[in-house]
MARZANU-993031 format. One line per 3 residues: their letters; for each residue x, y, z of C-alpha. Coordinates in steps of 0.25 Angstrom, whole numbers, plus 5000, padded with zeros to 4 digits. Example, Ala and Ser with C-alpha at 12.3 -4.5 7.8 and 13.67 -1.06 7.14 Angstrom:
BEGIN
as	5049:4982:5031  5055:4996:5029 .
END
This chain:
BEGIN
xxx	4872:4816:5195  4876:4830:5195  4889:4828:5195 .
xxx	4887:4820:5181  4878:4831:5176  4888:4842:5180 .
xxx	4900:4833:5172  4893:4832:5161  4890:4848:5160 .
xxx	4906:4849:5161  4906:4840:5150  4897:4845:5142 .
xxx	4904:4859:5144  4918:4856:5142  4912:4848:5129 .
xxx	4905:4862:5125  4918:4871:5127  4925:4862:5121 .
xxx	4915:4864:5108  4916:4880:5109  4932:4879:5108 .
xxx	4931:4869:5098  4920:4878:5089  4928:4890:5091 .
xxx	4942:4884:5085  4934:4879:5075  4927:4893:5070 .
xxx	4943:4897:5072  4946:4887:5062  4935:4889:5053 .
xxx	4937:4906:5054  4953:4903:5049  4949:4895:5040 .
xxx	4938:4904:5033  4949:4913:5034  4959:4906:5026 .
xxx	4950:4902:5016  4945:4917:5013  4960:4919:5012 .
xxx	4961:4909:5001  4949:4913:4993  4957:4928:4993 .
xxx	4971:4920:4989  4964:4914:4977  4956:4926:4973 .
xxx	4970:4933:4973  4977:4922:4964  4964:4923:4954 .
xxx	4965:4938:4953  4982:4936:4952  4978:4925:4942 .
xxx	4968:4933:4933  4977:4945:4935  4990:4937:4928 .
xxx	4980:4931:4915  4976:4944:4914  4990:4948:4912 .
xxx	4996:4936:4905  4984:4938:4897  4988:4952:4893 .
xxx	5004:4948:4891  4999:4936:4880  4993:4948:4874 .
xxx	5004:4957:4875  5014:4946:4870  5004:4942:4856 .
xxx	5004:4956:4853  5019:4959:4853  5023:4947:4845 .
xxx	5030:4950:4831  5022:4948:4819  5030:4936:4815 .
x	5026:4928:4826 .
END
């Protein structure tokens, strides 16, 4: 009986290490991927800037061309 009782506290420990490595690679995983995904929020607030910044300009060149037109046209 206390060898059975003393198996199962093995058990029960290597099943509970087991758990602590498995919880740590995944807050690993989970800490990358939080990473990434702030680095894509920055990518996309960088294109929207780039983006507003070019219609801002192409906005200004359609002007810039109306205005230079002949008369005749």
């Amino acid at each position: 009986m206390v060898g059975d009782v003393s198996a199962q506290l093995i058990e029960l420990q290597s099943q509970f290490a087991f758990q602590e490595d498995l919880l740590a690679a995944l807050n690993d995983r989970v800490v990358a991927q939080d990473r990434e995904l702030q680095n894509m929020r920055n990518a996309i607030t960088q294109l929207s800037e780039q983006i507003r910044q070019q219609s801002t300009v192409s906005d200004g060149a359609s002007q810039s061309i109306d205005m230079d037109r002949p008369p005749h046209y």
